[in-house]
Biopython code that builds the backbone (N, CA, C, O; Angstrom):
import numpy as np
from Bio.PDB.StructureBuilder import StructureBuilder

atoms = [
    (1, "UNK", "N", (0.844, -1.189, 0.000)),
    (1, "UNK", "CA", (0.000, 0.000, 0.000)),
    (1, "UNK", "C", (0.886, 1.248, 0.000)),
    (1, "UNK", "O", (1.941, 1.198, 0.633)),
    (2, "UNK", "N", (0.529, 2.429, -0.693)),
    (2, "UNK", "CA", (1.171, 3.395, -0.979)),
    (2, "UNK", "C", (1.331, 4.232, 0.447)),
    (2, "UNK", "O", (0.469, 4.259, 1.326)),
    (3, "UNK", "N", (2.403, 4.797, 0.484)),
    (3, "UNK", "CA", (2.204, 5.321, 1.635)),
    (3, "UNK", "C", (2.894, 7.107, 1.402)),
    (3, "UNK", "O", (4.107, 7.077, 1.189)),
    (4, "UNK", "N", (2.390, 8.297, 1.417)),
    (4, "UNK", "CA", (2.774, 9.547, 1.234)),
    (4, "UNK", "C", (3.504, 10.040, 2.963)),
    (4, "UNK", "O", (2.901, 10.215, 4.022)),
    (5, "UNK", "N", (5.125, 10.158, 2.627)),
    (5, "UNK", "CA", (5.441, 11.166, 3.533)),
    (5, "UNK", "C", (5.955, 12.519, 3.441)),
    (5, "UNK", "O", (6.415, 13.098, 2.457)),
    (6, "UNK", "N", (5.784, 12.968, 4.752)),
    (6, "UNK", "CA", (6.259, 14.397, 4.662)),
    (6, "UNK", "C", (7.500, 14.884, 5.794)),
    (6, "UNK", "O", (7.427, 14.353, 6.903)),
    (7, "UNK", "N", (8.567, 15.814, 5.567)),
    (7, "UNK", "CA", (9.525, 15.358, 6.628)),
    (7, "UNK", "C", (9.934, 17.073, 6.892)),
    (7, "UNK", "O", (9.928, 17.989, 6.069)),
    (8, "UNK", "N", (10.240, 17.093, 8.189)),
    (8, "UNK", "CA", (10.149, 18.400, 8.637)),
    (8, "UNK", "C", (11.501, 18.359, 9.278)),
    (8, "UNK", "O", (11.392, 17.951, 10.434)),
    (9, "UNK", "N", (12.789, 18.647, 8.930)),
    (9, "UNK", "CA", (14.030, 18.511, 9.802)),
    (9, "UNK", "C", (14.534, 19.980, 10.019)),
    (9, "UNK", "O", (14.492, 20.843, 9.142)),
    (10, "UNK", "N", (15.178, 20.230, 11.721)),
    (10, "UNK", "CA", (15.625, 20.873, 12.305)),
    (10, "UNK", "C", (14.653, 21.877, 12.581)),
    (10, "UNK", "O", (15.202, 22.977, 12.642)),
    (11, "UNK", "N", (13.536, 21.925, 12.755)),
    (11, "UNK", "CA", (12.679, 22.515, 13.722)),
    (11, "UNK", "C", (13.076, 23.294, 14.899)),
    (11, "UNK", "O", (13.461, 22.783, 15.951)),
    (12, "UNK", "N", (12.957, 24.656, 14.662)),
    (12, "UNK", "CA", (13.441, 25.432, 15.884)),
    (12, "UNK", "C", (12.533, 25.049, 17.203)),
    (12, "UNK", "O", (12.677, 26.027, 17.937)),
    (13, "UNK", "N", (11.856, 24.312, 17.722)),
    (13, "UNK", "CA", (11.479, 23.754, 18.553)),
    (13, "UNK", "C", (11.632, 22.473, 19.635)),
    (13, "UNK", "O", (12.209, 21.434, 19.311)),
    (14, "UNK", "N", (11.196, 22.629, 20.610)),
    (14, "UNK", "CA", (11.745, 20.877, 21.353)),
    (14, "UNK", "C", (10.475, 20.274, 21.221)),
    (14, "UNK", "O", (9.310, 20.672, 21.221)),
    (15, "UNK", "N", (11.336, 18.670, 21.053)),
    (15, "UNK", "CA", (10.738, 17.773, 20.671)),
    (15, "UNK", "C", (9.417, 17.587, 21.287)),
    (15, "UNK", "O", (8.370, 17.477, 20.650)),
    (16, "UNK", "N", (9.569, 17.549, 22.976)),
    (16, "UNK", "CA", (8.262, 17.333, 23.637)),
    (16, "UNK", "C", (7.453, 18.267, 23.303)),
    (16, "UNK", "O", (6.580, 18.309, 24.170)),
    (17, "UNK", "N", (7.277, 19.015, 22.538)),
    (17, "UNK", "CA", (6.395, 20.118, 22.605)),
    (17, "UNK", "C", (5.839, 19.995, 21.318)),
    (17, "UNK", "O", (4.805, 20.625, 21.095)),
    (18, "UNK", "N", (6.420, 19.176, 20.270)),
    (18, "UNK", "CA", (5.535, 18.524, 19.324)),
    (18, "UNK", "C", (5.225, 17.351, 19.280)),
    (18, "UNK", "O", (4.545, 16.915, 18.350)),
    (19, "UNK", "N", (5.578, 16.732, 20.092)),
    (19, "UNK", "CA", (5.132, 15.320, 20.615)),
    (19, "UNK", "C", (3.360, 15.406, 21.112)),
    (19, "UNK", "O", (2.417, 14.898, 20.505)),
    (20, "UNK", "N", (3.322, 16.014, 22.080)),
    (20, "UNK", "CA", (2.227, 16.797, 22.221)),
    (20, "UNK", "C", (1.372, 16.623, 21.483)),
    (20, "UNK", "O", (0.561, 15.701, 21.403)),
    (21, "UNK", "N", (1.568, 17.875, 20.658)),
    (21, "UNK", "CA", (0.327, 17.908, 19.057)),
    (21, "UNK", "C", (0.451, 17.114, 18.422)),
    (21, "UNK", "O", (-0.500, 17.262, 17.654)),
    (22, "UNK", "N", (1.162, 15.946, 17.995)),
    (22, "UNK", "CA", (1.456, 14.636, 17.257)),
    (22, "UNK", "C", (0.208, 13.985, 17.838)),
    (22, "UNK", "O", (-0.791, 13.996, 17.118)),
    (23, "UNK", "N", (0.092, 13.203, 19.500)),
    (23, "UNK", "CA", (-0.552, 12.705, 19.691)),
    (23, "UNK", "C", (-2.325, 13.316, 19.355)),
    (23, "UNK", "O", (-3.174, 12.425, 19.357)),
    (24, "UNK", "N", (-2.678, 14.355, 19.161)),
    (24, "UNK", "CA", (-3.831, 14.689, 19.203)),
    (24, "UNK", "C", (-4.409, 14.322, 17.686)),
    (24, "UNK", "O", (-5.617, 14.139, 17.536)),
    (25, "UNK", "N", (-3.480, 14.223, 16.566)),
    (25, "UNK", "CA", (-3.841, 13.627, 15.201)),
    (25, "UNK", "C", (-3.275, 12.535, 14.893)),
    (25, "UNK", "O", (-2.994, 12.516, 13.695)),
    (26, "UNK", "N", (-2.884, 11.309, 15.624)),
    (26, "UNK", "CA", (-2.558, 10.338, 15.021)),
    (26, "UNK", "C", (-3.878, 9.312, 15.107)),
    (26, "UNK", "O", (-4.759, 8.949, 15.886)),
    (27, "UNK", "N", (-3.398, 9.113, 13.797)),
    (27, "UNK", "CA", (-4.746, 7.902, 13.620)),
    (27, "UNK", "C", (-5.733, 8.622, 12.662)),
    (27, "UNK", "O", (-6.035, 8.017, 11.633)),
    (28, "UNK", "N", (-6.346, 10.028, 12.923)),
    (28, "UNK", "CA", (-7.023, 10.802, 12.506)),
    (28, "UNK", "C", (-7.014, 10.853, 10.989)),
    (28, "UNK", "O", (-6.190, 10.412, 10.188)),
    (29, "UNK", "N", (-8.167, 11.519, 10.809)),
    (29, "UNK", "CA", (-8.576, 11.899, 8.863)),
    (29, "UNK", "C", (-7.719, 13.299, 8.441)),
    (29, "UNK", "O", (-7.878, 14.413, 8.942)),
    (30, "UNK", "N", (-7.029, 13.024, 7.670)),
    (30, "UNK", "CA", (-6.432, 13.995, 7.174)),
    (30, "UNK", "C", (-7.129, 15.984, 7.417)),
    (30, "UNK", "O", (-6.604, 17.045, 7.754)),
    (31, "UNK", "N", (-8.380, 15.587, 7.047)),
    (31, "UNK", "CA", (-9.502, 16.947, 7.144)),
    (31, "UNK", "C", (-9.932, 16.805, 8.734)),
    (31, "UNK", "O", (-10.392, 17.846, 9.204)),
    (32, "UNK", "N", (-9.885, 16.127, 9.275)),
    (32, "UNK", "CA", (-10.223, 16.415, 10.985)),
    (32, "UNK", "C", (-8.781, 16.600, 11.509)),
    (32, "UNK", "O", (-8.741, 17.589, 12.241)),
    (33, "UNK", "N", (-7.678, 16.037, 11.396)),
    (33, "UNK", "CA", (-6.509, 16.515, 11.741)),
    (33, "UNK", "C", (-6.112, 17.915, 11.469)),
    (33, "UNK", "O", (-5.339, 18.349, 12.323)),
    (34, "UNK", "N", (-6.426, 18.771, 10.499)),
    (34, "UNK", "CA", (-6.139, 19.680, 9.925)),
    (34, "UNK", "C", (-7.073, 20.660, 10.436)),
    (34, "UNK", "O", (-6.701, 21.833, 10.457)),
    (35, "UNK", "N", (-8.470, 20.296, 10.939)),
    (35, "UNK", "CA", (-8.940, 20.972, 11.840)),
    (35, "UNK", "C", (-8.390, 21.154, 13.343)),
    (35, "UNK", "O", (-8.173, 22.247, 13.866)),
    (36, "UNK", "N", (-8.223, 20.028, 13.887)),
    (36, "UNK", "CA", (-7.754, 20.157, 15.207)),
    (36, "UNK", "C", (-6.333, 20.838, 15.340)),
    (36, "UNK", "O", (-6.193, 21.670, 16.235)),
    (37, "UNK", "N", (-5.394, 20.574, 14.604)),
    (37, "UNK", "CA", (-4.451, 21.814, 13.985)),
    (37, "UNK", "C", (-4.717, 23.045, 14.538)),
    (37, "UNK", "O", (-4.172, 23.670, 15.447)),
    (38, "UNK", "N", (-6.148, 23.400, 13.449)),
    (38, "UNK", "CA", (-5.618, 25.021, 13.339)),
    (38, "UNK", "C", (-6.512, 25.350, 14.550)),
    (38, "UNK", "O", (-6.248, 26.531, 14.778)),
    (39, "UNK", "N", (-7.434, 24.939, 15.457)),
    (39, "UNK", "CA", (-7.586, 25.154, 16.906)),
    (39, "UNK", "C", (-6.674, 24.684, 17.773)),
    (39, "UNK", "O", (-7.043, 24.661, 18.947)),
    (40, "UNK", "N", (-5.831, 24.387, 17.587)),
    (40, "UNK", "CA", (-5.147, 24.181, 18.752)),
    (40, "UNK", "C", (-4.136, 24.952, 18.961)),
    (40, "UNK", "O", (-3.256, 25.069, 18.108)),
    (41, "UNK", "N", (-4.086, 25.839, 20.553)),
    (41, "UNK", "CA", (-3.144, 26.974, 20.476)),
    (41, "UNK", "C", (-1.857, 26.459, 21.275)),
    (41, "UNK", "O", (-1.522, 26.592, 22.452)),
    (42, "UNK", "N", (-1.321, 25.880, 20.286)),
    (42, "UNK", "CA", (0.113, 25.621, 20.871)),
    (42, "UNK", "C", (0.631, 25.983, 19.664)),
    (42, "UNK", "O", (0.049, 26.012, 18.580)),
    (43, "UNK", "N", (2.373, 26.404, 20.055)),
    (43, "UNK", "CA", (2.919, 26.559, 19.008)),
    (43, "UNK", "C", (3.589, 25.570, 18.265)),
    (43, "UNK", "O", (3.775, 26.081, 17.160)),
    (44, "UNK", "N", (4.030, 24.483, 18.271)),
    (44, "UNK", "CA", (3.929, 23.090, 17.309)),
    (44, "UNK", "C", (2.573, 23.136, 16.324)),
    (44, "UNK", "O", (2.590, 22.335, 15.389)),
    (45, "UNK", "N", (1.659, 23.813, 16.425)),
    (45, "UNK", "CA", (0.451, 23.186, 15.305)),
    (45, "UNK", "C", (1.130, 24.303, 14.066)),
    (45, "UNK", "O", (1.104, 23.861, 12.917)),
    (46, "UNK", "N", (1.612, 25.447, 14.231)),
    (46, "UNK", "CA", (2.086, 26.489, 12.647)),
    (46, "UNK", "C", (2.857, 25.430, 12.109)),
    (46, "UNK", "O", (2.510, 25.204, 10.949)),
    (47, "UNK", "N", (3.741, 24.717, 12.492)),
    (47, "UNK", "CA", (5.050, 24.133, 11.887)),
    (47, "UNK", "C", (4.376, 22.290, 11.368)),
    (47, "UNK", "O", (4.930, 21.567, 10.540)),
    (48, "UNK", "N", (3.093, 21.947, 12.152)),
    (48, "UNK", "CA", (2.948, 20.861, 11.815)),
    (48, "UNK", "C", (1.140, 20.641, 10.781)),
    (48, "UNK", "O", (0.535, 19.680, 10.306)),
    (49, "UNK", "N", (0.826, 22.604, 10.894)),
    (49, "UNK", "CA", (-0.115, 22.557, 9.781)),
    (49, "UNK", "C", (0.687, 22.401, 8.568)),
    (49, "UNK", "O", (0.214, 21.671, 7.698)),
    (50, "UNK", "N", (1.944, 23.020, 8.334)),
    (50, "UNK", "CA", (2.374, 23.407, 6.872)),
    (50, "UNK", "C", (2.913, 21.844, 6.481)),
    (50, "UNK", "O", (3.177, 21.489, 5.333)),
    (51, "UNK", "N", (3.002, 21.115, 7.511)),
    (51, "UNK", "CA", (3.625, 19.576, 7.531)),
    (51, "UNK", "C", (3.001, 18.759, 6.721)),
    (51, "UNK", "O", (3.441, 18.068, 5.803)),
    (52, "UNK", "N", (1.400, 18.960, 7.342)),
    (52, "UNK", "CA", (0.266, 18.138, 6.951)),
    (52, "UNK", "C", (-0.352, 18.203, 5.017)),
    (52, "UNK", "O", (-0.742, 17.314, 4.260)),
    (53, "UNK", "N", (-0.132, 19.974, 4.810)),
    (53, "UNK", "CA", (-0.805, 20.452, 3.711)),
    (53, "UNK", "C", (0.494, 19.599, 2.929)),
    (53, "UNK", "O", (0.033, 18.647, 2.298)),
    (54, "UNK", "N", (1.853, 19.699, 2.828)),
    (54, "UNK", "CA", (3.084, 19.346, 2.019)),
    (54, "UNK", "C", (2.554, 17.515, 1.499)),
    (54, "UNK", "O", (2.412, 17.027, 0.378)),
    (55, "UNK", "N", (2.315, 16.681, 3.415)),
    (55, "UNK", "CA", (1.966, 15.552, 3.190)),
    (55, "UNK", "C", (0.635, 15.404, 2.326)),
    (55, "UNK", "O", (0.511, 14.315, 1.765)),
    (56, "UNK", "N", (-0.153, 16.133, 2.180)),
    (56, "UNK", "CA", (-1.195, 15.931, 1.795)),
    (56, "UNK", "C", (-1.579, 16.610, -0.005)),
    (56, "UNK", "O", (-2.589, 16.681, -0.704)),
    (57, "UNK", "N", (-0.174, 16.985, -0.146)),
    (57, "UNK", "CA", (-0.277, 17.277, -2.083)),
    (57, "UNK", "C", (0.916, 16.338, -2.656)),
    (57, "UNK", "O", (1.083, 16.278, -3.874)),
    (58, "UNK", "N", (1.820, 15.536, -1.683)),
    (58, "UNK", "CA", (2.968, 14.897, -2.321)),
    (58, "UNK", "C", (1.531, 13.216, -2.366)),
    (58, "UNK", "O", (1.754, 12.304, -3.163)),
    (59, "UNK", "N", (0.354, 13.155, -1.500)),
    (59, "UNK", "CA", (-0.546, 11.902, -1.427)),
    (59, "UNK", "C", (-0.820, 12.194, -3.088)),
    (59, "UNK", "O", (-0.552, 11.580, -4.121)),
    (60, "UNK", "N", (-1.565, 13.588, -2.731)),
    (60, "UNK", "CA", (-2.426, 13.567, -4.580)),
    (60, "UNK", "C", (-1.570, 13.318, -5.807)),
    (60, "UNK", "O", (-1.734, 12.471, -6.686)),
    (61, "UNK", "N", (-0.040, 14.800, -5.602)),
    (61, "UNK", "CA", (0.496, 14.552, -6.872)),
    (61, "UNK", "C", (1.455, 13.344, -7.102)),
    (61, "UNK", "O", (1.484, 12.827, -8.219)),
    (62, "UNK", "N", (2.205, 12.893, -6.140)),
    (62, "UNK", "CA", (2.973, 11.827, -6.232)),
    (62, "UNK", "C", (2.202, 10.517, -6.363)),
    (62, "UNK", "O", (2.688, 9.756, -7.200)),
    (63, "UNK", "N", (1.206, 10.114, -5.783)),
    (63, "UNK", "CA", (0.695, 8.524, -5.743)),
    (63, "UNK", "C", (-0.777, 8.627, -6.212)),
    (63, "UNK", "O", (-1.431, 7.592, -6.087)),
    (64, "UNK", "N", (-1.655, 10.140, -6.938)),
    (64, "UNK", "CA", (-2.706, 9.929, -7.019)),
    (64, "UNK", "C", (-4.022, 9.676, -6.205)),
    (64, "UNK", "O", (-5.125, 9.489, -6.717)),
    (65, "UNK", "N", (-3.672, 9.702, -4.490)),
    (65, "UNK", "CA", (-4.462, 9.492, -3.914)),
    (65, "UNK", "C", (-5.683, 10.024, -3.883)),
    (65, "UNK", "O", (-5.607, 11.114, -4.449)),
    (66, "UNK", "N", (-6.928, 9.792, -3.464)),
    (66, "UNK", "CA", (-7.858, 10.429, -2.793)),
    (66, "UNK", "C", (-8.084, 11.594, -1.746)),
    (66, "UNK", "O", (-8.743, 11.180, -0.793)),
    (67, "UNK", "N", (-7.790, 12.709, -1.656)),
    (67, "UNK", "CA", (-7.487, 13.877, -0.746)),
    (67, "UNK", "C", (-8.920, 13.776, 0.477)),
    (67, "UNK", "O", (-8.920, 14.530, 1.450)),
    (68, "UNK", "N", (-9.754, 13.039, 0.314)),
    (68, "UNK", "CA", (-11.014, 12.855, 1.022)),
    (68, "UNK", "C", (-10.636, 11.492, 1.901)),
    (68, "UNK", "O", (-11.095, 11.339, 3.033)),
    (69, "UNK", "N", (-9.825, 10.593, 1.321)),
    (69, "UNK", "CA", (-9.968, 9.623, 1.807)),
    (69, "UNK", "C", (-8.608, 9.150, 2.869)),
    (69, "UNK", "O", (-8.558, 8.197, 3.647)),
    (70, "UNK", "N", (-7.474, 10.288, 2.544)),
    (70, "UNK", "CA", (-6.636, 10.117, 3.504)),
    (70, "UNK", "C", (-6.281, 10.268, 5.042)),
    (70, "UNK", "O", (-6.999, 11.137, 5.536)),
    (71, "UNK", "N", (-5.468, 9.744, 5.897)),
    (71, "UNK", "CA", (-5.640, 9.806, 7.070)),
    (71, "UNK", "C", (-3.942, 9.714, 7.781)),
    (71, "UNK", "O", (-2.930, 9.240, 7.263)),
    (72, "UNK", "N", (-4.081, 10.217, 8.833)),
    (72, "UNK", "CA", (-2.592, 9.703, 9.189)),
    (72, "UNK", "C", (-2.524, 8.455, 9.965)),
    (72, "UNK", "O", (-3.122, 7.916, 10.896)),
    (73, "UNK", "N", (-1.347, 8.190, 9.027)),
    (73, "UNK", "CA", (-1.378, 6.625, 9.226)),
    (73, "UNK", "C", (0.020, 6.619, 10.621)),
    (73, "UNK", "O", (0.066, 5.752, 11.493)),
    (74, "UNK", "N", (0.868, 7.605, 10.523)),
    (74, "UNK", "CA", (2.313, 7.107, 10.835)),
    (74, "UNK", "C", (2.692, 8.986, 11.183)),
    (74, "UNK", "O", (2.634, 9.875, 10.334)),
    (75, "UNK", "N", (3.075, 9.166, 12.705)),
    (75, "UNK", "CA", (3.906, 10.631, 13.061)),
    (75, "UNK", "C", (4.573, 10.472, 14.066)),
    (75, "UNK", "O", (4.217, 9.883, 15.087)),
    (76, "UNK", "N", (5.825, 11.101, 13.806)),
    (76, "UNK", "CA", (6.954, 10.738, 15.553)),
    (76, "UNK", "C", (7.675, 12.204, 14.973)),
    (76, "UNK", "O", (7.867, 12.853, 13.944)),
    (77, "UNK", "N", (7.851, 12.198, 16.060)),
    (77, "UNK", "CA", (9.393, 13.559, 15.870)),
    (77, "UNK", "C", (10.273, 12.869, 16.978)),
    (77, "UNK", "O", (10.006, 12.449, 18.104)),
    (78, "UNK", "N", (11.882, 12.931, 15.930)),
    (78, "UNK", "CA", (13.225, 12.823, 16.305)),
    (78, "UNK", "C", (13.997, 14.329, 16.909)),
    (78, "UNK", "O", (14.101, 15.409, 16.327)),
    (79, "UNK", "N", (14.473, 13.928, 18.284)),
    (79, "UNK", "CA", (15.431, 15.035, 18.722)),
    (79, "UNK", "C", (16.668, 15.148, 17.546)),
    (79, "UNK", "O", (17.347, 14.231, 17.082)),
    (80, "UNK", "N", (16.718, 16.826, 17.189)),
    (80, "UNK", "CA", (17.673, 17.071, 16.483)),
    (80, "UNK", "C", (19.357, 17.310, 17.045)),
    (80, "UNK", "O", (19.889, 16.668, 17.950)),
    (81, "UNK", "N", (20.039, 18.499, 16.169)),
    (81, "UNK", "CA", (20.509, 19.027, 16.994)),
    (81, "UNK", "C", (20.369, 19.665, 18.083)),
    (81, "UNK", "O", (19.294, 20.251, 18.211)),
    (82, "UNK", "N", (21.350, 19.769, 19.181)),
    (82, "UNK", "CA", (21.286, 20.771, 20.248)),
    (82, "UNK", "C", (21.882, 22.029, 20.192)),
    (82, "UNK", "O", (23.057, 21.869, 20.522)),
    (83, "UNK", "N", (21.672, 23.153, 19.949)),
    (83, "UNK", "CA", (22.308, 24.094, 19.889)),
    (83, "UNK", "C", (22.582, 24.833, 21.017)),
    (83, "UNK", "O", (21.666, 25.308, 21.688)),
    (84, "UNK", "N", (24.088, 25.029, 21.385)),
    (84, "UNK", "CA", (24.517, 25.741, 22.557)),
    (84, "UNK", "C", (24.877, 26.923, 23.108)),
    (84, "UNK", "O", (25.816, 27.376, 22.453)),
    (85, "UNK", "N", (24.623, 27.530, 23.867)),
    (85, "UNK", "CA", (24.728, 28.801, 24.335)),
    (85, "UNK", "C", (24.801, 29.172, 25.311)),
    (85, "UNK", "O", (24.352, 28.477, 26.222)),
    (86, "UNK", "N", (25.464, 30.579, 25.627)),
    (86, "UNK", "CA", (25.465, 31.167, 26.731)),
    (86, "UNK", "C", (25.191, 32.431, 27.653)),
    (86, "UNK", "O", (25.771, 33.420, 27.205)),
    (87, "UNK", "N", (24.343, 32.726, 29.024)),
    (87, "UNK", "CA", (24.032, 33.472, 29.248)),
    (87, "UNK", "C", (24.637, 33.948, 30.440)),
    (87, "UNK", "O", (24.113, 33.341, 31.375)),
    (88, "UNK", "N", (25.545, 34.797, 30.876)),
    (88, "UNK", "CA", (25.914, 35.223, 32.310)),
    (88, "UNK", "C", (25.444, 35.338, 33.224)),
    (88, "UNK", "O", (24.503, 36.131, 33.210)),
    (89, "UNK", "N", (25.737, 34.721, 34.442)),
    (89, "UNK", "CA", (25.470, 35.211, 35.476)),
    (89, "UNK", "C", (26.201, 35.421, 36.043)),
    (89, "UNK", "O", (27.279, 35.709, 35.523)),
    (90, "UNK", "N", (26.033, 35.404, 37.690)),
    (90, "UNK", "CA", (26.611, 36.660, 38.310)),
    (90, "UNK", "C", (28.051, 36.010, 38.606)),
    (90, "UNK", "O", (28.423, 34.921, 38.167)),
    (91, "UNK", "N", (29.059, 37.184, 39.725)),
    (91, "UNK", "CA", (30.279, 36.735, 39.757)),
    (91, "UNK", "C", (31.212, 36.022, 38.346)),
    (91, "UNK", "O", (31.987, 35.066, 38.391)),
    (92, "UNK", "N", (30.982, 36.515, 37.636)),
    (92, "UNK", "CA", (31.419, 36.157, 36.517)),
    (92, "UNK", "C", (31.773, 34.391, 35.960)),
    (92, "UNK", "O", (32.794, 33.867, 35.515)),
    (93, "UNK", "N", (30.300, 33.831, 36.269)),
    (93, "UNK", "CA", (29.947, 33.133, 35.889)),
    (93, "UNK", "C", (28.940, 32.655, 34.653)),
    (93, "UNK", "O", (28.252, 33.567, 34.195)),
    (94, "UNK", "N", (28.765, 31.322, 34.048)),
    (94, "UNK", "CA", (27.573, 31.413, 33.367)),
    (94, "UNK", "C", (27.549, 29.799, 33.332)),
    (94, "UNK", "O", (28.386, 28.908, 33.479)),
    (95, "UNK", "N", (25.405, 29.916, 32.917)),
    (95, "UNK", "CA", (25.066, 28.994, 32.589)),
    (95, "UNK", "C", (24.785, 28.279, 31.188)),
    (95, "UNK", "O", (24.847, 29.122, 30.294)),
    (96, "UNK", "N", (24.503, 27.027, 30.713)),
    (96, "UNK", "CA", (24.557, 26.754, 29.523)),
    (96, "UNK", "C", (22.986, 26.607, 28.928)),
    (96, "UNK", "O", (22.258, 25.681, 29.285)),
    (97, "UNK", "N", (22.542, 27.693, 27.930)),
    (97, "UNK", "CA", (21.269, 27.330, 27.315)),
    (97, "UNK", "C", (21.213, 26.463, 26.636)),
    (97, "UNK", "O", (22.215, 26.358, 25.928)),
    (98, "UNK", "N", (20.139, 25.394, 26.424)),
    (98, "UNK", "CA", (20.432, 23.966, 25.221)),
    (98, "UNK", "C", (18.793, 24.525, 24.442)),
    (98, "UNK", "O", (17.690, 24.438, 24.981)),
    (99, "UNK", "N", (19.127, 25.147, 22.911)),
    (99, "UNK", "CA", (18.118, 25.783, 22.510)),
    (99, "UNK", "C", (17.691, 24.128, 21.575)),
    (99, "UNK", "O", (18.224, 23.941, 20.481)),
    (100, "UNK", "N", (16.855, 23.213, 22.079)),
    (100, "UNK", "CA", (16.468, 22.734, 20.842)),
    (100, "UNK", "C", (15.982, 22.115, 19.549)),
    (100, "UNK", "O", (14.863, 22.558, 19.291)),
    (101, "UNK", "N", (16.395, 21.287, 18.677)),
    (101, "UNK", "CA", (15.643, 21.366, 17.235)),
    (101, "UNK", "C", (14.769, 19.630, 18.046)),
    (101, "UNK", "O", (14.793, 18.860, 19.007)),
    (102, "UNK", "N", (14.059, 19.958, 16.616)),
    (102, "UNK", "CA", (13.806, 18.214, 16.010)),
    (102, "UNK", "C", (13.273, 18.068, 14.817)),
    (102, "UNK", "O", (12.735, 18.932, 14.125)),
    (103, "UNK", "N", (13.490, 16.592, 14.521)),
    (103, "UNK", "CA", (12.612, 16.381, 13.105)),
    (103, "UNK", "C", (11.023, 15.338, 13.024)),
    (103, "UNK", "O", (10.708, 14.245, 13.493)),
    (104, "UNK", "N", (10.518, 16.082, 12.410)),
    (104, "UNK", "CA", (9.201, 15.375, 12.203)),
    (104, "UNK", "C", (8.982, 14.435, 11.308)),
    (104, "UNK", "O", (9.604, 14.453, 10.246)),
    (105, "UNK", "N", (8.151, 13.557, 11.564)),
    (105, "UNK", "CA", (7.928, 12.713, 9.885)),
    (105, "UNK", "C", (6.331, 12.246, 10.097)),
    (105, "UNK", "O", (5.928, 11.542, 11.023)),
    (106, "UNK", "N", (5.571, 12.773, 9.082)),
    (106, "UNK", "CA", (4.171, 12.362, 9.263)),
    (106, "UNK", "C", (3.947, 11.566, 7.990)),
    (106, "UNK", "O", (4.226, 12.073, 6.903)),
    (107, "UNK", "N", (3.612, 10.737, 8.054)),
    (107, "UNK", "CA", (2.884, 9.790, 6.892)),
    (107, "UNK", "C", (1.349, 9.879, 7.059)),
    (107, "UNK", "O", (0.700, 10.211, 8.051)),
    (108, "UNK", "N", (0.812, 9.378, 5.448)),
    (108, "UNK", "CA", (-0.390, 9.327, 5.065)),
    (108, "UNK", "C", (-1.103, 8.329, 3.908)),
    (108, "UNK", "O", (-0.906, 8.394, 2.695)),
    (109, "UNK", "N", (-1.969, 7.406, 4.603)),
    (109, "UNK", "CA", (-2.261, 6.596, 3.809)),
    (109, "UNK", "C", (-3.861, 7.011, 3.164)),
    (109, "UNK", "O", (-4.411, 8.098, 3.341)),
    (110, "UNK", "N", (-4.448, 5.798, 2.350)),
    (110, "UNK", "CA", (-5.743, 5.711, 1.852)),
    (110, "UNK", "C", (-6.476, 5.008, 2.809)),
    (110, "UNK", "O", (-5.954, 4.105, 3.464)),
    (111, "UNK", "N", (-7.523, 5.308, 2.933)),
    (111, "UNK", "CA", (-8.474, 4.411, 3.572)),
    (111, "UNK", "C", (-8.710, 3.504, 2.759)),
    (111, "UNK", "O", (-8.357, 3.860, 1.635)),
    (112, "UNK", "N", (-9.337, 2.028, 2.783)),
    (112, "UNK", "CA", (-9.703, 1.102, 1.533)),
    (112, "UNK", "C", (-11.207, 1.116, 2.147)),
    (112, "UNK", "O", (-12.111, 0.503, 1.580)),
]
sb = StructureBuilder()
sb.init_structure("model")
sb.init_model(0)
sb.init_chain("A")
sb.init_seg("    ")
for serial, (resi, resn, name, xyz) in enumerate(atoms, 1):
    if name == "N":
        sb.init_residue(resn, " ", resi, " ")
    sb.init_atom(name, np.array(xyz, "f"), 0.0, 1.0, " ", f" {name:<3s}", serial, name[0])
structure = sb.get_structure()
């Protein structure tokens, strides 16, 4: 069975925080996922609406699918890089900020 993915790498975001919104559309219909998306006010849904629309024209133009009949079949996000940094504190010290990424991968199948 054909399967359409879509892949989102180095995401200025942490992982748990699209882990999150992952779980609220897996399993889901492509058009109810895409609703619960754009109500949901976290910031993981901007980066994992534009995810969904990409997965959901590589279904039509690449494999011909049904745009009514798709659903997510398959979504995880991988911790990326860590990007490191630093902020002073006092006595001329400092601590280390860990700003960071991940990658997404949402798949999308046909219903039969």
């Amino acid at each position: 069975m054909n399967e359409a993915r879509a892949y989102l790498k180095d995401a200025r975001i942490s992982p748990r925080k699209v882990q999150i919104v992952l779980d609220l559309i897996r399993g889901k219909d492509a058009g109810m996922a895409m609703a619960i998306l754009k109500n949901t006010p976290k910031s993981a849904s901007e980066y994992l609406i534009k995810l969904l629309k990409s997965a959901m024209a590589n279904a039509e133009h690449n494999f011909g699918m049904n745009p009514e009949k798709l659903y997510v079949s398959e979504c995880f996000v991988c911790p990326g890089k860590t990007l490191k940094r630093i902020m002073p504190r006092a006595k001329g010290s400092a601590d280390r900020i860990l700003k960071r990424t991940c990658h997404v991968t949402l798949a999308l199948r046909e219903k039969v």
